[in-house]
OpenMM code with the backbone's topology and positions (N, CA, C; nanometers):
from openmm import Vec3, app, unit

residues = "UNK UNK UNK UNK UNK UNK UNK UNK UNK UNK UNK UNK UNK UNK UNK UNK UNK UNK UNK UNK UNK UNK UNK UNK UNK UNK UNK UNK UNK UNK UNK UNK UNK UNK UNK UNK UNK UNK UNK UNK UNK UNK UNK UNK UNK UNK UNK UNK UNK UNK UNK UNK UNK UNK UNK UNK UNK UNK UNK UNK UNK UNK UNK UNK UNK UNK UNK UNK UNK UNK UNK UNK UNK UNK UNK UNK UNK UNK UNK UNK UNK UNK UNK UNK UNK UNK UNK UNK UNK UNK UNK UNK UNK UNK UNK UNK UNK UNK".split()
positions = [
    Vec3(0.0844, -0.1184, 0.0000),
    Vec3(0.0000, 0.0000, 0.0000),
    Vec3(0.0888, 0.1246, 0.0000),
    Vec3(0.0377, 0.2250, -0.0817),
    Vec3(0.1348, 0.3124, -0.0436),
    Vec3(0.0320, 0.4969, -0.0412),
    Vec3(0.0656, 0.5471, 0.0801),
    Vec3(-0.0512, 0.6535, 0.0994),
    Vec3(-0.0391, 0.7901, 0.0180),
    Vec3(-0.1230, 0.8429, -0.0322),
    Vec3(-0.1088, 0.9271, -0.1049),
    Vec3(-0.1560, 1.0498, -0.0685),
    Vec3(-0.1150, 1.1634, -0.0542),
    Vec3(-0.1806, 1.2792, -0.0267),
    Vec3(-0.2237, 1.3618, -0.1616),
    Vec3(-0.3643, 1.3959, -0.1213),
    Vec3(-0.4189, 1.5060, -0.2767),
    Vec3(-0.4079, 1.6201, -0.2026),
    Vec3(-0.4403, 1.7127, -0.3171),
    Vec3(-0.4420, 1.8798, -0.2817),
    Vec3(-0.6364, 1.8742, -0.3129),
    Vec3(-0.6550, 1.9492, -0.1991),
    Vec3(-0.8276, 2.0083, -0.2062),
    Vec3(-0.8715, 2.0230, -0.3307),
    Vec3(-0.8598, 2.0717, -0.4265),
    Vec3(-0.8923, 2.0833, -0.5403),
    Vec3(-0.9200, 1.9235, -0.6366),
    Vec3(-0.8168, 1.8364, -0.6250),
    Vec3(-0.8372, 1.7315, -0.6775),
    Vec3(-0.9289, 1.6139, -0.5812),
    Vec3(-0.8887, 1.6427, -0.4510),
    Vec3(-1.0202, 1.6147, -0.3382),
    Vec3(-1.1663, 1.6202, -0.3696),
    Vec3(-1.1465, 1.7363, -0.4388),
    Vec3(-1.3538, 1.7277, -0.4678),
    Vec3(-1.3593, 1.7140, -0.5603),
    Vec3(-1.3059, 1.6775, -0.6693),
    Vec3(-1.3521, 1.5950, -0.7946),
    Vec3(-1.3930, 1.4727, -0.7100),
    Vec3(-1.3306, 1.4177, -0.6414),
    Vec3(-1.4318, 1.2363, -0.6019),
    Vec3(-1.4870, 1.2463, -0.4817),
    Vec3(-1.4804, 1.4099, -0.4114),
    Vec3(-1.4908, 1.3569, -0.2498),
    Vec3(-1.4297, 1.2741, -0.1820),
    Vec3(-1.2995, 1.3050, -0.1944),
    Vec3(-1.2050, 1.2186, -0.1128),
    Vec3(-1.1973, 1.3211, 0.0021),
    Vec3(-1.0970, 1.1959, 0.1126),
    Vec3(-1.0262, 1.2942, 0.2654),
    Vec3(-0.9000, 1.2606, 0.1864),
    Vec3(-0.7978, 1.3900, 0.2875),
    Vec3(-0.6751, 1.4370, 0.1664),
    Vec3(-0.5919, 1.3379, 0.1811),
    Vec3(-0.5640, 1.1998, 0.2745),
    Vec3(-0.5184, 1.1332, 0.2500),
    Vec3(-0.6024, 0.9523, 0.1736),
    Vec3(-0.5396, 0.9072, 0.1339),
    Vec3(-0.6007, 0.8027, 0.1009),
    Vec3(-0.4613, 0.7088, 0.0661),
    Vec3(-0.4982, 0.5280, 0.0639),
    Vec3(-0.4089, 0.4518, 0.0329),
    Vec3(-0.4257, 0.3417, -0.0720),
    Vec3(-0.3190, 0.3250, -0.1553),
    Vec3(-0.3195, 0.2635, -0.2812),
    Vec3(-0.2927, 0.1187, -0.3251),
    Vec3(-0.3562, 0.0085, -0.3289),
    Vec3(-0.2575, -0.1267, -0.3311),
    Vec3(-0.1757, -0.1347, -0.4457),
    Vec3(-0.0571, -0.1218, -0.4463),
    Vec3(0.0268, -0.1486, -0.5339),
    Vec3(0.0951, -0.2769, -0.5585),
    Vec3(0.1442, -0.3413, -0.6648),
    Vec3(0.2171, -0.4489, -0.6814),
    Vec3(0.3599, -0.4276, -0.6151),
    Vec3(0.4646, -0.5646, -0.6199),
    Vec3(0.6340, -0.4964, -0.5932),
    Vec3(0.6601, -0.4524, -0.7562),
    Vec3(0.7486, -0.3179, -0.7064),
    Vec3(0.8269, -0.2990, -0.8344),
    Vec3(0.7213, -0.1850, -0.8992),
    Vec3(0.6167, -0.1573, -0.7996),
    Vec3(0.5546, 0.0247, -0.8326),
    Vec3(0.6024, 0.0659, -0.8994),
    Vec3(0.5652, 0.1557, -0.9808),
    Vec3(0.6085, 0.2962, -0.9917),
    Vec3(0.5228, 0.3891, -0.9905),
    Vec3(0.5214, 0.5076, -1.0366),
    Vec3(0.4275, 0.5945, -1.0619),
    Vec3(0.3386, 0.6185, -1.1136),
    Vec3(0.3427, 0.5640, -1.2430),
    Vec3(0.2075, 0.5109, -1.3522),
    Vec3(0.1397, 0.3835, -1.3109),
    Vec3(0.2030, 0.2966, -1.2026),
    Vec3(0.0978, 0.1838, -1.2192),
    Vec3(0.0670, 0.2445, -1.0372),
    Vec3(0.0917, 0.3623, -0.9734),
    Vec3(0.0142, 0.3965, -0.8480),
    Vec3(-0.0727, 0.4617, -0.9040),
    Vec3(-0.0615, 0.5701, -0.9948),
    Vec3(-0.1544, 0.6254, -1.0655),
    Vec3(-0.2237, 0.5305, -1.1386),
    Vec3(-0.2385, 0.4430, -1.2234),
    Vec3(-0.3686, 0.3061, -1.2454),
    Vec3(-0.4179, 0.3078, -1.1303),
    Vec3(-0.3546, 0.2711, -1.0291),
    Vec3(-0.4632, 0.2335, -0.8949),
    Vec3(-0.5277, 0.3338, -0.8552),
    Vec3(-0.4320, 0.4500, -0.8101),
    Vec3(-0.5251, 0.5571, -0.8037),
    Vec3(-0.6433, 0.5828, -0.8927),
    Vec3(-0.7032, 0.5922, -1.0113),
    Vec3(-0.7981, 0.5957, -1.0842),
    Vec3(-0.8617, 0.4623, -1.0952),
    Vec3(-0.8376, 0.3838, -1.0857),
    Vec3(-0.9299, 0.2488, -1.0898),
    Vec3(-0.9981, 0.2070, -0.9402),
    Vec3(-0.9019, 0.2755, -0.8341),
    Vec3(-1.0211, 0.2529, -0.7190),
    Vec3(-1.1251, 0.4218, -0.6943),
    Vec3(-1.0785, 0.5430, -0.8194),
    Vec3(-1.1562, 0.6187, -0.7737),
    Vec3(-1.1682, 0.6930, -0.9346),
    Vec3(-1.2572, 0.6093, -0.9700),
    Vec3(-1.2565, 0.6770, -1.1544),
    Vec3(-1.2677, 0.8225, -1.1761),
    Vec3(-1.3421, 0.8962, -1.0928),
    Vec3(-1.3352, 1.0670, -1.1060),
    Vec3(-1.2373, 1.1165, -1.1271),
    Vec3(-1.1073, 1.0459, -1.0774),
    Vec3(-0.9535, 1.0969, -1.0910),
    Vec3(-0.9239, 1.0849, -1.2484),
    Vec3(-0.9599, 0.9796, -1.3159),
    Vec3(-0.9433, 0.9757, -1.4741),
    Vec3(-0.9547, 1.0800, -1.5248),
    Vec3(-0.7820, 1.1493, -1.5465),
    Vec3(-0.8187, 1.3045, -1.6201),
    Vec3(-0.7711, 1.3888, -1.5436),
    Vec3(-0.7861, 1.4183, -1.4415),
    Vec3(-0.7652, 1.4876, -1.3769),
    Vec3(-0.6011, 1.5049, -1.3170),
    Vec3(-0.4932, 1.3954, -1.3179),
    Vec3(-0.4010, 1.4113, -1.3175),
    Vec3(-0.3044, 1.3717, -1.4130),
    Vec3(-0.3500, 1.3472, -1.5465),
    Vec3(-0.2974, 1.2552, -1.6442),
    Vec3(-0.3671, 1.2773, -1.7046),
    Vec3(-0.2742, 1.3246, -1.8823),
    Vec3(-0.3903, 1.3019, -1.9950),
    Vec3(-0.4394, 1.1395, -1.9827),
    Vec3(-0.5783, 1.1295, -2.0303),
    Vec3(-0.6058, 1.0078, -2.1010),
    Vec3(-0.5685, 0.9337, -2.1965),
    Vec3(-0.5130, 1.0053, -2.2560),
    Vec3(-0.4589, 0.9003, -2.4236),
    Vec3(-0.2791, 0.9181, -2.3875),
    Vec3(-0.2291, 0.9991, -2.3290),
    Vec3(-0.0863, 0.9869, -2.3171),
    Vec3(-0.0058, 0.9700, -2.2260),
    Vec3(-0.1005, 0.9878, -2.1226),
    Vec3(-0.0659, 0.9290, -1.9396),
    Vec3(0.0354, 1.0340, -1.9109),
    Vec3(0.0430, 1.1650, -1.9757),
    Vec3(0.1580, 1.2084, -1.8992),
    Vec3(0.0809, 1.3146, -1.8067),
    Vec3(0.1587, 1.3984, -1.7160),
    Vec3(0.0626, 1.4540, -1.6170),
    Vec3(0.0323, 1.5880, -1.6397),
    Vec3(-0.0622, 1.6256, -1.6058),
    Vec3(-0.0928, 1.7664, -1.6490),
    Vec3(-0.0358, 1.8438, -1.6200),
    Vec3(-0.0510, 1.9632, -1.6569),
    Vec3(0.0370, 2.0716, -1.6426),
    Vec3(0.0783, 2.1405, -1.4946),
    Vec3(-0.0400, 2.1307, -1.4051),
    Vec3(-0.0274, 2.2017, -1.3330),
    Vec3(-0.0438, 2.0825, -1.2012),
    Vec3(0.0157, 1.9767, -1.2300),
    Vec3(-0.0109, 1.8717, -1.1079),
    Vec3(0.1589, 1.8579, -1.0948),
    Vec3(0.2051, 1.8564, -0.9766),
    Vec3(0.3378, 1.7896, -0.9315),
    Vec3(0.3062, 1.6767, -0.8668),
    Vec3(0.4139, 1.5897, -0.8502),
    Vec3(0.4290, 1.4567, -0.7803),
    Vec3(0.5797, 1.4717, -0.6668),
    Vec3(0.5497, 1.4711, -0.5318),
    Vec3(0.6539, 1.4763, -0.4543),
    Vec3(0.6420, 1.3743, -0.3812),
    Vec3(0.7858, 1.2728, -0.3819),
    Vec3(0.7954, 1.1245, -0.3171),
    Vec3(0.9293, 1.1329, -0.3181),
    Vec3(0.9180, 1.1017, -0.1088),
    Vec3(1.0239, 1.1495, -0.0555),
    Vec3(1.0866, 1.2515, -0.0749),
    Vec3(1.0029, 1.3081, -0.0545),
    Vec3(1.0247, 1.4747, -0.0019),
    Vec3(1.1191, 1.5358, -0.1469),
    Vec3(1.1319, 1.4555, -0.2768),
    Vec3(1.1816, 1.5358, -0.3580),
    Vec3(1.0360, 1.5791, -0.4885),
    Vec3(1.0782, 1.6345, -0.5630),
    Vec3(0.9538, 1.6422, -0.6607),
    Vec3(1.0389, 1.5643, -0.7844),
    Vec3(0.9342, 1.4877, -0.8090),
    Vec3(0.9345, 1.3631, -0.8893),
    Vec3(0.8763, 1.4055, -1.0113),
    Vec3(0.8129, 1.5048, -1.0458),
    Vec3(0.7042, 1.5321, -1.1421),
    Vec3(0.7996, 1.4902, -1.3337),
    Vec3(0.9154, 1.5431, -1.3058),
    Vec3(0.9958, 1.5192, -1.4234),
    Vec3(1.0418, 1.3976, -1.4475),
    Vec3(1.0944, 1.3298, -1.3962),
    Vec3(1.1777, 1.1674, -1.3865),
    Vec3(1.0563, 1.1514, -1.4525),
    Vec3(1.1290, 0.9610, -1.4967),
    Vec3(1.0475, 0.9081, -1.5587),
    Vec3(0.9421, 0.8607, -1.4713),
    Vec3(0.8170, 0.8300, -1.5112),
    Vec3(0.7000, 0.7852, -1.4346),
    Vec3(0.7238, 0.6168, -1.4379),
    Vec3(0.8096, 0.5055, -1.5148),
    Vec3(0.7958, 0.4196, -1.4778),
    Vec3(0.9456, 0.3549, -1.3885),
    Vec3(0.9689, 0.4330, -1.3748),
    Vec3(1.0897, 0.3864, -1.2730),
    Vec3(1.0462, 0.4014, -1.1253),
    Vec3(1.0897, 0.2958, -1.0561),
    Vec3(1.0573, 0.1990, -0.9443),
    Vec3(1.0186, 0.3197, -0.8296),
    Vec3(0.9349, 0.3012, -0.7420),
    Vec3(0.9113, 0.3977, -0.6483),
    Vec3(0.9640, 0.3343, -0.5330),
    Vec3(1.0820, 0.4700, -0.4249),
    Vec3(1.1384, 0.4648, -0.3223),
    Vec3(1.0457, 0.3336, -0.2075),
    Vec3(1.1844, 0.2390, -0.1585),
    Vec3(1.1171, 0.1725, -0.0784),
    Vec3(1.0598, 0.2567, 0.0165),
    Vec3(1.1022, 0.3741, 0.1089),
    Vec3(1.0479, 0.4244, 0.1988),
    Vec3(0.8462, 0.4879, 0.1728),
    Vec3(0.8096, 0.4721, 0.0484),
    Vec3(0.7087, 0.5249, -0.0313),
    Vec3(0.6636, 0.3900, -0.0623),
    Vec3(0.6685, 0.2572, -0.0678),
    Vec3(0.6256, 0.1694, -0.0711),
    Vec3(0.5984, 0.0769, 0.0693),
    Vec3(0.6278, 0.0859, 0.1353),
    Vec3(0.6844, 0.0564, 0.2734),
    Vec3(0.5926, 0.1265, 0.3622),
    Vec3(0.5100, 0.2184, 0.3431),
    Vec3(0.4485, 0.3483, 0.3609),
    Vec3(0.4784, 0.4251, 0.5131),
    Vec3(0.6026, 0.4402, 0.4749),
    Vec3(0.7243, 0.5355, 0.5811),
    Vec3(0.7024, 0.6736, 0.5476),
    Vec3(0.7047, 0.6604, 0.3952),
    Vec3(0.6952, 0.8224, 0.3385),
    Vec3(0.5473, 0.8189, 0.2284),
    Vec3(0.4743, 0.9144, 0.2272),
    Vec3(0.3665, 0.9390, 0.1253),
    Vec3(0.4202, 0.9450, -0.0024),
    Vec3(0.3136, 1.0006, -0.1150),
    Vec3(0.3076, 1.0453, -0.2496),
    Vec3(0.2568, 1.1574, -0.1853),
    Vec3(0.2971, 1.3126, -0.2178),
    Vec3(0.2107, 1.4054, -0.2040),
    Vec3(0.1622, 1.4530, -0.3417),
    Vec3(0.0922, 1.4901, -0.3827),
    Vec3(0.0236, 1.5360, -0.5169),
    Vec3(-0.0014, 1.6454, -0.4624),
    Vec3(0.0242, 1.7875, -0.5543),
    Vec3(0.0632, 1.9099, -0.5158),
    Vec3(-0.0102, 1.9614, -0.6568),
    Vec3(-0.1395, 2.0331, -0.6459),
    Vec3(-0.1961, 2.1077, -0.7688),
    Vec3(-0.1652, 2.2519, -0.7518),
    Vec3(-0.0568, 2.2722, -0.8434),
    Vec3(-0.0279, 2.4506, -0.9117),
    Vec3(-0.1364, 2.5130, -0.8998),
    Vec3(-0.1303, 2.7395, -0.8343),
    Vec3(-0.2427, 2.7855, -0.8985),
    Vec3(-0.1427, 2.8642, -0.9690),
    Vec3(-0.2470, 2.9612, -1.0540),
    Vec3(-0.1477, 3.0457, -1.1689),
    Vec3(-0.2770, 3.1231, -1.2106),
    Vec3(-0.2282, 3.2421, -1.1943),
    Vec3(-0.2865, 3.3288, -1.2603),
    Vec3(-0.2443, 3.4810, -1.2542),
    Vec3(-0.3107, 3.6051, -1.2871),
    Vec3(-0.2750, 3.7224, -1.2572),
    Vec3(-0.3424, 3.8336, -1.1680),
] * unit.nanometer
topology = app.Topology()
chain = topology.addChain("A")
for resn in residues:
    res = topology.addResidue(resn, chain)
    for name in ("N", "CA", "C"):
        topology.addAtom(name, app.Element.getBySymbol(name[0]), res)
């Protein structure tokens, strides 16, 4: 399992509480926590990931173990301490404007 924190904004797309936890296989990574994430809560489909290209939207970061992950590749292995669930996924939604 590995626990994930959302930002409020992506919270009320499904009515989630800001933490929640993910069953993952060994040998995670980021795209198959994100599968789980959307397959145990389909409202998320979209919302952090295009649909047809899985990459993440613009204004979503991914921080695991306390670094931001958002650039690396999404299928390389996620930190034992983040699998282990020592350390979260935080999901961090950008605002922007003027």
């Amino acid at each position: 399992m590995v626990e994930v924190i959302l930002p409020t904004q992506i919270r009320m797309i499904a009515q989630l509480k800001p933490k929640v936890c993910v069953k993952v296989a060994d040998g995670a990574t980021l795209n198959t926590l994100l599968d789980g994430l959307e397959a145990d809560y389909p409202a998320l489909r979209g919302a952090l990931r295009d649909p047809s290209s899985r990459r993440r939207r613009p204004f979503i970061r991914f921080f695991i173990a306390g670094e931001d992950f958002s650039n690396e590749n999404p299928d390389s292995p996620l930190p034992i301490s983040v699998v282990d669930q020592s350390e979260p996924v935080v999901i961090v939604g950008a605002i922007a404007g003027g």
